[in-house]
C-alpha positions in Angstrom: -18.5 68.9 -5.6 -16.0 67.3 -3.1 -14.6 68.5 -0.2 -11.0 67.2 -1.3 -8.0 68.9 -2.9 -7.2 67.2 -5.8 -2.9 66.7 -6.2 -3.4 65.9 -9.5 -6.3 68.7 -10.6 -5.1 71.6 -9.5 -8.3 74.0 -7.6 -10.3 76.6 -9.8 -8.1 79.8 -10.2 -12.1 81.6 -9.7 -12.8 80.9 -6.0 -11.4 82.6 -3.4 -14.2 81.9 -0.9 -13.6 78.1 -0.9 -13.2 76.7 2.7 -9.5 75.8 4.1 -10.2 72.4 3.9 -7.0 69.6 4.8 -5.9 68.4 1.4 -6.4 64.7 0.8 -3.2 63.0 -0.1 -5.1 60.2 -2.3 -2.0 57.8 -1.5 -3.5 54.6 -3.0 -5.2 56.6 -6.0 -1.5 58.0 -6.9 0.1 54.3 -6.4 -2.3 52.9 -8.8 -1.3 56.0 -11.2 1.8 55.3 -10.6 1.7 51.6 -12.0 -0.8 52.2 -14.1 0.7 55.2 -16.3 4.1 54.6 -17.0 3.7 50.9 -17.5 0.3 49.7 -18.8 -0.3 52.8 -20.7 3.1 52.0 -22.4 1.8 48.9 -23.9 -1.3 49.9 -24.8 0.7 52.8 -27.0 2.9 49.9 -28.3 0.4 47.5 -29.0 -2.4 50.5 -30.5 1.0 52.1 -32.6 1.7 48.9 -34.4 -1.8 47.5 -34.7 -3.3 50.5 -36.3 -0.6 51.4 -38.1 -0.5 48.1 -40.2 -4.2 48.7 -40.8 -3.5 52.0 -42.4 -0.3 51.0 -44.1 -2.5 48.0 -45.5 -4.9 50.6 -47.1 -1.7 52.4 -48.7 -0.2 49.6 -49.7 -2.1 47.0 -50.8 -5.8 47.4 -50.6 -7.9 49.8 -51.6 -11.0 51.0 -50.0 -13.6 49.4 -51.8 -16.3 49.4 -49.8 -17.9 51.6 -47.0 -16.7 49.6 -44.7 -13.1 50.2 -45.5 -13.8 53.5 -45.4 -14.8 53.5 -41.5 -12.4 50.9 -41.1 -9.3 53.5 -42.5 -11.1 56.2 -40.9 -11.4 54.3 -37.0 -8.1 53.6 -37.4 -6.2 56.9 -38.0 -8.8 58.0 -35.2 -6.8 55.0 -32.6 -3.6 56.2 -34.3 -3.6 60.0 -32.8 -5.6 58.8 -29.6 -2.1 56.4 -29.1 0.0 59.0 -30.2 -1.2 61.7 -27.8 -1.6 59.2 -24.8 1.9 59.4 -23.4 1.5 62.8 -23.2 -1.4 62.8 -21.8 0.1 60.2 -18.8 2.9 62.6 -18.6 0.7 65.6 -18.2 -1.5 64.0 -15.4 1.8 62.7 -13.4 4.3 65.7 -13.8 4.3 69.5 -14.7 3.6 70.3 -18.2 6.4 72.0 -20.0 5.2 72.5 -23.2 3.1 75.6 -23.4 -0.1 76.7 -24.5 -0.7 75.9 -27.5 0.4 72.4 -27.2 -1.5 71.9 -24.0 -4.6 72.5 -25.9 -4.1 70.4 -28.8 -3.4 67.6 -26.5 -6.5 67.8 -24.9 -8.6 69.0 -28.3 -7.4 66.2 -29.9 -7.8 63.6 -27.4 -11.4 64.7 -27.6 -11.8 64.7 -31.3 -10.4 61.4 -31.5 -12.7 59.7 -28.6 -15.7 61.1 -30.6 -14.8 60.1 -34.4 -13.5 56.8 -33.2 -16.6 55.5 -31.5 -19.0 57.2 -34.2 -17.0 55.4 -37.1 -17.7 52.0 -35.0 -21.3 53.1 -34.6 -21.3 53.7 -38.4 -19.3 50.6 -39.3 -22.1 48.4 -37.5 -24.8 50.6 -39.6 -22.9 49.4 -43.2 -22.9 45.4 -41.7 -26.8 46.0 -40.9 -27.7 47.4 -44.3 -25.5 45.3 -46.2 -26.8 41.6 -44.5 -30.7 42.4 -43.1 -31.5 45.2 -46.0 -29.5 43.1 -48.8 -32.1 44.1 -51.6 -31.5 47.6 -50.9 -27.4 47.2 -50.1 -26.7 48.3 -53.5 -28.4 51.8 -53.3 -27.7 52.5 -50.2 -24.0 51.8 -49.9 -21.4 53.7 -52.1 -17.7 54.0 -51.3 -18.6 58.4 -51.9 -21.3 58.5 -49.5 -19.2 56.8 -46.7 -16.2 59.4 -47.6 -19.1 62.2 -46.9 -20.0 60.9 -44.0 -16.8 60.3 -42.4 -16.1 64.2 -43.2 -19.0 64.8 -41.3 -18.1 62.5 -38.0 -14.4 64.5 -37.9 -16.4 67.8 -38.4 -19.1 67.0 -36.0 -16.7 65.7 -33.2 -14.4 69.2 -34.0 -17.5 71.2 -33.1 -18.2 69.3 -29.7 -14.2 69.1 -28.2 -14.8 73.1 -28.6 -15.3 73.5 -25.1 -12.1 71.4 -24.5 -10.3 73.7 -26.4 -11.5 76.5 -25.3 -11.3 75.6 -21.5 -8.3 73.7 -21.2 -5.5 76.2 -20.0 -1.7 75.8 -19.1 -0.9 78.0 -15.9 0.5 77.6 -13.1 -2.0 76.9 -9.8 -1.8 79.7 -6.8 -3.7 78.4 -4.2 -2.1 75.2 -3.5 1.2 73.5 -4.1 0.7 70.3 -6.5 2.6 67.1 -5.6 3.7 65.2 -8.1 4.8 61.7 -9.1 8.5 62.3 -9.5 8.6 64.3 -6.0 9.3 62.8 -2.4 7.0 64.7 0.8 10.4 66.0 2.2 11.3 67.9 -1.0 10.5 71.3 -1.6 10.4 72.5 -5.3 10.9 76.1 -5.9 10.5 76.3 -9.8 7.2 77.1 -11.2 5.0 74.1 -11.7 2.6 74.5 -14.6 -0.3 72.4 -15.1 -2.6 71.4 -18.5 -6.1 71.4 -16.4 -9.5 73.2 -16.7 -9.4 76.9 -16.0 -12.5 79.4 -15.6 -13.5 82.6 -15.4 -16.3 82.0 -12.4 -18.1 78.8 -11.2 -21.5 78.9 -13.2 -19.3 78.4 -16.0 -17.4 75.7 -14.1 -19.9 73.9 -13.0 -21.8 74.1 -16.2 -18.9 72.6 -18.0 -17.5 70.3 -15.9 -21.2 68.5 -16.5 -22.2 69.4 -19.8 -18.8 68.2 -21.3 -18.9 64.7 -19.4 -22.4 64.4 -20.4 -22.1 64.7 -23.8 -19.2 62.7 -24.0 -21.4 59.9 -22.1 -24.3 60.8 -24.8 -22.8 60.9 -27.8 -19.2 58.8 -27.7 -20.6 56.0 -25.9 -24.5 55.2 -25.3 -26.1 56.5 -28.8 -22.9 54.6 -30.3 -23.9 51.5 -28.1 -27.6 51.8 -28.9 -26.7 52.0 -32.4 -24.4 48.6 -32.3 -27.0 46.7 -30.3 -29.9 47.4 -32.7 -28.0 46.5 -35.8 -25.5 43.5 -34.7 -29.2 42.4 -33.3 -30.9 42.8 -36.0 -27.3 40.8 -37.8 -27.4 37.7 -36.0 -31.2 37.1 -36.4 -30.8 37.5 -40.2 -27.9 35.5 -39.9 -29.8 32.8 -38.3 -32.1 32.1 -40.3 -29.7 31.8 -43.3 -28.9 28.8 -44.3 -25.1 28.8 -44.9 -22.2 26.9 -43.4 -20.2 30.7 -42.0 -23.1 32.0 -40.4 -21.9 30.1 -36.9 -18.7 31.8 -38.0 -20.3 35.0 -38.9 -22.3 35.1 -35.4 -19.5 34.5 -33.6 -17.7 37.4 -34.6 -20.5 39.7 -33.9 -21.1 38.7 -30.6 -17.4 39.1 -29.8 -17.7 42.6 -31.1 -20.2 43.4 -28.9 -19.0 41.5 -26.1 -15.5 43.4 -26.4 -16.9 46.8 -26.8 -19.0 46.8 -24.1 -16.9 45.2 -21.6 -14.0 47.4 -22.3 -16.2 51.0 -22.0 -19.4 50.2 -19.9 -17.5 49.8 -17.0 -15.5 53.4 -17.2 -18.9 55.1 -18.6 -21.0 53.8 -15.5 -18.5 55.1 -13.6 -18.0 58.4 -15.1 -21.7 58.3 -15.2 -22.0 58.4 -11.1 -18.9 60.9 -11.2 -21.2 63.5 -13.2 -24.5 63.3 -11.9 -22.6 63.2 -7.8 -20.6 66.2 -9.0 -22.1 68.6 -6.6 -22.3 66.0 -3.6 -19.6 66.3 -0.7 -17.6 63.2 -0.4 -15.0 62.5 2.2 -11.0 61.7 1.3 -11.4 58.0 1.0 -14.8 58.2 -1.2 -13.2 60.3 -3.7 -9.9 58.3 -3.4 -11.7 55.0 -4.2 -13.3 57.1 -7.2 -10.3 58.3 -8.5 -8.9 54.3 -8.6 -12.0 52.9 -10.1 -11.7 55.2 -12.7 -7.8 55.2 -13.5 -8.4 51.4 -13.7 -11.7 51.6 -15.6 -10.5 54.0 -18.2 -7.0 51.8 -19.0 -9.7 49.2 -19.7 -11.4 51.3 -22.0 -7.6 52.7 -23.5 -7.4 48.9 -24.5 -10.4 48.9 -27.1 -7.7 50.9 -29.4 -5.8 48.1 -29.5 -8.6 45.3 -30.0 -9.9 47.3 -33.1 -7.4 46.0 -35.7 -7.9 42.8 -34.3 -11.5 42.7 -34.6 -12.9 44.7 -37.0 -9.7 44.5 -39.8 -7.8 41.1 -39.4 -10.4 38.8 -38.5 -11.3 38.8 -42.5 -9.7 36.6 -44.9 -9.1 39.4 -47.2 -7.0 41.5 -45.0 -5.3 38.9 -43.3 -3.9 37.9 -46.8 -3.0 41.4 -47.6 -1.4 41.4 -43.9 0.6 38.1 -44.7 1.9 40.0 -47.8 3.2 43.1 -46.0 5.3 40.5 -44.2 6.1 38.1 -47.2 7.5 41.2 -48.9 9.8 42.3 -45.9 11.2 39.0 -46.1 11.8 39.2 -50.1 14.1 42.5 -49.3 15.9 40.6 -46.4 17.0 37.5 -48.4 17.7 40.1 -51.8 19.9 42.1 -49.3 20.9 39.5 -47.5 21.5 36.4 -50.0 24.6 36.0 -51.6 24.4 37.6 -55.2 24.3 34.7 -57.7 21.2 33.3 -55.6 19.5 36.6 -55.1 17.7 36.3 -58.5 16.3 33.3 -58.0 15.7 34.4 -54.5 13.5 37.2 -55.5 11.5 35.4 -58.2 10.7 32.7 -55.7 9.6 35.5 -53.5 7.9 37.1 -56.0 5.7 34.8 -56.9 4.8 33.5 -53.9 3.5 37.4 -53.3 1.4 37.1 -56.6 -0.2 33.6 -55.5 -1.2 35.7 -52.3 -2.5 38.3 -53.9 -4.7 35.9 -56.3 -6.2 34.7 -53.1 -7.2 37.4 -51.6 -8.8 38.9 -54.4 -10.8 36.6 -54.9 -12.1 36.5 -50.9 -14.9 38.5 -49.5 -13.9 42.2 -47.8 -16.5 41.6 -45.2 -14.9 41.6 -41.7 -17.6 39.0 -40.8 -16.0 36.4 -43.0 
């Protein structure tokens, strides 16, 4: 528990006892917000909006889900898709007022939390399929259907629905009492009169605060990061050793692209775990203005960092195969077909489009005939 008042987290609506205590103005926490939100989160919406989008429109499209892997890799990416989509709202929330009432206020925050759990399960389960599939080949065939994955992921969105209850539950709009909040889009030598409502945690009394405010960061740090990253290091272990000792010319390739998988994950979400890590277990500790300002900058900067895996995870789990690349190429080799049919002039548009055409089909040929593994 700091000592500070909080701008951007308004104060418990429960304690009236609390100490008069000089609010911290957290002016270098607030500037880095202030780059950080409206800017880099923007790009990381763009880039996370069109990235995961062409991996589901893919799917639609053009390729069918034909393995498990598919699966979780359709699944992870409708899970990056709503996490972008509900971002900017979430930036908008946590540097202004939020307008949008009650029921919107806790959707935003439900589904954040649905999102952050299915997405880094999927990746947990996705690493599972590559382990099976390439250290327990003999017993690939048994244990890998496309139904069983489709069960499972129904599970993962069910399972991460039942722990983002508290979210829902406890996530409030209201407007704070005991202190005025300043926000972003406000100067110190304004004064504004209207009611300023807030999306934030709101409880009845502090045991249920305090149990909360650690049990839902704990499990968070449980079960959407370290039993996800437990599960990747056994199995993309466990990969490149097989991999190793085969004796085929893509298995530098194939190592490779593991380790970078790895290598990615964990440098984009260690960092903002270990920090919300020290956060949780120094919740009840008294810190002083510039310790919890330094805090809340480490972990707006960590957590963009983490934001940014969303981005990376058509990139590296989707078009790093041959197989979807192709199927990527296509999307874009059929765009251009309508452009010159619209475009061309009309006595060259047939031969235009049957040009087109058949480049598409010689595409196609190719990448049926490639592997689906996103190790290759």
């Amino acid at each position: 528990m700091n000592i500070s008042n909080d701008p951007t987290s308004p104060p418990n609506e429960y304690d009236d006892n609390y100490p008069d205590y000089e609010p911290c103005s957290f002016s270098d926490s607030n500037s880095v917000n202030f780059v950080v939100g409206p800017y880099i989160h923007s790009i990381i919406c763009i880039l996370g909006l069109v990235g995961n989008s062409l991996v589901i429109l893919t799917f639609a499209l053009y390729k069918r889900t034909k393995s498990m892997t598919d699966v979780y890799l359709l699944n992870v990416a409708i899970a990056d898709l709503l996490f972008v989509l509900a971002l900017p709202f979430i930036v908008y929330n946590e540097m202004y007022s939020w307008p949008m009432g009650q029921v919107a206020c806790k959707l935003l925050r439900g589904s954040y939390s649905v999102n952050l759990y299915s997405g880094m399960l999927m990746l947990a389960c996705i690493s599972t399929d590559r382990y099976i599939a390439i250290v327990q080949a003999r017993r690939s065939f048994r244990l890998r259907s496309v139904s069983s994955s489709h069960i499972i992921c129904f599970l993962i969105w069910i399972f991460a629905l039942l722990v983002s209850v508290p979210t829902f539950h406890f996530y409030h709009w209201y407007e704070p009492s005991h202190h005025e909040i300043t926000w972003f889009n406000s100067t110190e030598e304004e004064e504004t009169t209207d009611p300023q409502y807030v999306c934030e945690w709101k409880f009845d009394d502090s045991n249920t605060a305090s149990i909360v405010k650690v049990a839902v960061p704990s499990t968070q740090l449980a079960i959407g990061f370290f039993l996800p990253l437990l599960i990747m290091i056994f199995c993309y272990t466990s990969v490149i050793i097989t991999l190793q000792k085969a004796k085929s010319y893509k298995r530098h390739k194939a190592i490779r692209v593991v380790m970078v998988v790895m290598l990615v994950f964990i440098v984009c979400h260690l960092p903002y775990n270990l920090a919300l890590l020290y956060e949780t277990v120094s919740y009840f500790e008294l810190r002083d203005c510039h310790a919890e300002s330094s805090l809340k900058t480490a972990m707006s900067v960590l957590q963009t960092v983490a934001y940014l895996h969303c981005c990376l995870n058509p990139l590296l789990y989707a078009f790093i195969g041959v197989n979807f690349r192709n199927h990527f190429r296509r999307i874009f080799q059929n765009l251009c077909c309508l452009g010159q049919r619209y475009l061309a002039p009309r006595h060259s548009s047939r031969v235009t489009s049957d040009i087109c055409m058949s480049t598409v089909r010689r595409s196609v040929d190719r990448s049926s005939r490639t592997s689906t593994s996103f190790l290759t």
